[in-house]
N, C-alpha and C positions, 0 to 999 in steps of 0.2 A: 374372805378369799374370793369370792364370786366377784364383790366390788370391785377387788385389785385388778383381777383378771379384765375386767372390762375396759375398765382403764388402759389398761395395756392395748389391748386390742384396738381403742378409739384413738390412742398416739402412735399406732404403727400403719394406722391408714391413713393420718395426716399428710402423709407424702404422697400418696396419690391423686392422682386427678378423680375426681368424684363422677358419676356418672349421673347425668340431669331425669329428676324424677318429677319437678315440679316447677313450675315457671320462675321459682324466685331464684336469685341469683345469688349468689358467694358475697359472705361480708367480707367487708376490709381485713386482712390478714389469712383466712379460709380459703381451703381447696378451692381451686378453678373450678366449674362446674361446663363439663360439657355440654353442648348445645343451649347455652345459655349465656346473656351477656351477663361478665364480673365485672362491677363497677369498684372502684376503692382509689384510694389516698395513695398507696405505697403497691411500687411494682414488683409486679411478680416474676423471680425469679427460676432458672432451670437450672444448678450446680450439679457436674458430672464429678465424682471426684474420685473415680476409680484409674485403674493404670494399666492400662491393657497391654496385653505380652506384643501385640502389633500395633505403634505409635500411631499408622494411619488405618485403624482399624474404625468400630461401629459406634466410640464411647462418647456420643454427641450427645451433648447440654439437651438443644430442642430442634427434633426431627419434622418436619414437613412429608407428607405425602400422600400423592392422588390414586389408590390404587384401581377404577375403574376406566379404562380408558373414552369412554364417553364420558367423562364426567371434563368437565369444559372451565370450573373454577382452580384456583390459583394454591399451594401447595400451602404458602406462608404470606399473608396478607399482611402489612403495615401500614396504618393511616394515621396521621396526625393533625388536628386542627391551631397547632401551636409552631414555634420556629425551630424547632429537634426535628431531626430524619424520620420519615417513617421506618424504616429497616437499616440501622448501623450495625458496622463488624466491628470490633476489634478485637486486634492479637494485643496482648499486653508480652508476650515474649520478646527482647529482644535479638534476639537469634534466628529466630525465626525466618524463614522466607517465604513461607506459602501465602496466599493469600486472606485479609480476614473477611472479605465478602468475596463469596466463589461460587461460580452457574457452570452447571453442562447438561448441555442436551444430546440425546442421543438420535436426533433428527434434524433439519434443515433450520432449526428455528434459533432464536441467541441463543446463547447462555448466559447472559445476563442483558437485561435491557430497560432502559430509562426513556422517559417521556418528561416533558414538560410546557406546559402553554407559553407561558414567557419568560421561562429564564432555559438553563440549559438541558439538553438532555442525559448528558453526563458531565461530570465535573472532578477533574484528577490533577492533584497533587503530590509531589512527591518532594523529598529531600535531593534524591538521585538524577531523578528526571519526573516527570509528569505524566508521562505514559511508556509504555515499551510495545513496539507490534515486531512480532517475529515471525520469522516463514517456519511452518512445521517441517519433520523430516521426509527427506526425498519431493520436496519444489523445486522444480526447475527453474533456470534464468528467464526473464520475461514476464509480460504479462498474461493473465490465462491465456488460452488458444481453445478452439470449439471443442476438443475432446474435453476438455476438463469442465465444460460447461453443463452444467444441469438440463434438466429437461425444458422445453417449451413452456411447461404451466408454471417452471420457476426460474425463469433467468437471473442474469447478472443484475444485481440492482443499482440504481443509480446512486452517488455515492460513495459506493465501495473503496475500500483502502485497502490495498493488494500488496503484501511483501514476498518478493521473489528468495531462489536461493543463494543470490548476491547481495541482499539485502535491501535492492534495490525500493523505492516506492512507488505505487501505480494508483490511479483514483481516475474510479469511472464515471463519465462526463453522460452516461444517459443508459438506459436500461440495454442491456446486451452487453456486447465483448467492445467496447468503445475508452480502453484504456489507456491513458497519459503518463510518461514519467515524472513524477515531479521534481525528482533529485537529481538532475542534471547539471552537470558538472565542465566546466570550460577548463580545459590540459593543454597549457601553454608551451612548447616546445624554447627551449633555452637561444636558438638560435634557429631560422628559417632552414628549412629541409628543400631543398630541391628535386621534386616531384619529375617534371617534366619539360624538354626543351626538342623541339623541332627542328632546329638547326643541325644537319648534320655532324657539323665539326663541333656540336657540344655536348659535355655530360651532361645529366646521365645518359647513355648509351640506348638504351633499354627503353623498346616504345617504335610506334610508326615514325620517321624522321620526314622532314617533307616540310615544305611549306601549305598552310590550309588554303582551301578554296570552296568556291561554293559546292555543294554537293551532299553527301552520305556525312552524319555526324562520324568523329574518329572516337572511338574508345580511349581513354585512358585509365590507366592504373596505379591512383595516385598512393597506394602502398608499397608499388616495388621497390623503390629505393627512395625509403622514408622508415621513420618509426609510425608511421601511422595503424593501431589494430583493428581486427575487423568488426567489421556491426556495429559502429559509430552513428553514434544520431547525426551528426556532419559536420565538416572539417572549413575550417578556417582557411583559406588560399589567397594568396598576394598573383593574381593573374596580370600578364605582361604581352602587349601586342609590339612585335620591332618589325621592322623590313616591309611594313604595310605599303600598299597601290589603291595607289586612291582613294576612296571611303569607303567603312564594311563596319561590321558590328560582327561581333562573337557573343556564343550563346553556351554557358556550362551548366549542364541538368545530371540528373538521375544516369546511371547508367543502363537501369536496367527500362527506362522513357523510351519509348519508337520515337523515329524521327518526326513522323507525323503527329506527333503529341507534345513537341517540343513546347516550353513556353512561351509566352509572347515578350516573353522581359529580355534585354538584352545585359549583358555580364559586363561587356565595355563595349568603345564605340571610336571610331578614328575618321579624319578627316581631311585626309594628305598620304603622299608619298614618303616611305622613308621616316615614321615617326617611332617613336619607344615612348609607349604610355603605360600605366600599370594602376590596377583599381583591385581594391582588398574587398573581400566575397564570401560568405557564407555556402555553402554546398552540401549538398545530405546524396552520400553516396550510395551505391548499392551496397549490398552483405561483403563481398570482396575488396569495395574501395574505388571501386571503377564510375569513372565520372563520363559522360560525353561530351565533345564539346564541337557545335558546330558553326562554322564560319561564315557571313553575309562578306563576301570581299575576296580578299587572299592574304595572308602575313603569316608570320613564324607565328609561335606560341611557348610561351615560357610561364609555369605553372610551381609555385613556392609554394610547400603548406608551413602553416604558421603557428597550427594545432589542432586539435578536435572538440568537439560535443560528447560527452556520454551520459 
């Protein structure tokens, strides 16, 4: 009876992880031995096979973790000298949608991260799509702005891939708040929109009427009577010089540009009395839509949008 008992007792400690008493290490098939390397033929596995009353509860296969916070090594180590992952997931469910390799940190740092010398530093495929980047709850439209920005000893990194709560994309061109759309999008309007005309007896109504001349840039408001919306990266325009004296050149910038910062570039340019020319333009307006546009010469101004930027 003694024997049986024994036996018993040396098959019900098989399943634990052994605690390291002596430098040698765990044969092929034997308990893992803590603080010591297990060498062997066949991998060692962790099967959880219980059913917990809460599906995203604690009943993990194999747990990682650092509980000293000075301690500076890694939770879950994977190394391989062969062509297999060092650290693969997988969910064999298919139903499933969680993740089968998943990181969180609960400070400034990834939650998951990859390195590699020469090949890539991450690498995702999918059926669906290949990656998915989502804006969390309550992100505003846009790219960050200084409140949202971290401290001085941890800026914006170069790099970054920023999703707004439009879904928008943003990628930062250098360390700080230095972010670019990249999903920018040309909205072709079905038929040109008539913006702006000078001539008194023409529509639309709405606007300084006058012929330009040299002087103070004139405001316009190339949304009043347009589909154009606001905060446009910038709008397409078909600009049109008529009733021109002499020679003069027009200038359309920024609205919210002083005149003394105007550009040096000219929009169109004429060389006669009495001409109707018209030259297609790019313009990036203010928040409102308002463009300036100021005149070397004197002539009407007739101003088409043809579409926007977003």
């Amino acid at each position: 009876m003694l024997g049986l008992a024994g036996a018993g007792a040396a098959a019900g400690t098989a399943a634990l992880l052994a605690t390291a008493g002596s430098t040698a290490s765990a044969a092929d098939g034997d308990n893992a031995v803590i603080g010591q390397n297990n060498e062997g033929e066949s991998a060692t596995e962790f099967t959880n096979t219980t059913t917990p009353a809460d599906p995203g509860g604690d009943a993990n296969a194999l747990k990682g973790t650092i509980g000293e916070a000075e301690n500076g090594s890694d939770a879950i180590v994977g190394s391989t000298a062969g062509d297999g992952h060092a650290v693969a997931g997988v969910a064999t469910k298919p139903e499933s949608t969680t993740a089968a390799t998943w990181g969180s940190h609960a400070g400034a740092g990834a939650g998951v991260s990859g390195e590699s010398i020469n090949g890539y530093g991450g690498e995702f495929l999918g059926g669906r799509a290949p990656a998915r980047l989502a804006p969390t709850d309550g992100v505003a439209d846009g790219p960050p702005v200084e409140d949202d920005s971290t401290d001085d000893s941890n800026p914006r990194k170069v790099g970054e891939l920023y999703v707004d709560g439009s879904g928008n994309l943003w990628f930062n061109t250098a360390e700080g708040l230095n972010f670019t759309r990249l999903n920018n999008q040309t909205v072709l309007f079905d038929d040109p929109q008539r913006a702006y005309d000078s001539r008194p007896a023409e529509l639309p109504a709405s606007g300084e009427k006058g012929p330009l001349t040299e002087g103070p840039a004139r405001l316009v408001d190339l949304s009043a009577e347009t589909d154009l919306p606001p905060d446009v990266g910038g709008v397409l325009v078909n600009l049109t010089v008529t009733n021109t004296v002499g020679e003069g050149a027009l200038q359309l910038f920024n609205g919210d540009t002083a005149d003394e910062d105007a550009p040096l570039a000219s929009s169109i340019n004429w060389i006669a009395d009495n001409v109707s020319i018209a030259n297609a333009i790019t313009v990036r307006p203010n928040a409102a839509g308002e463009v300036n546009v100021k005149c070397v010469g004197t002539t009407d101004v007739v101003i088409d949008v043809l579409g926007y930027v977003i």
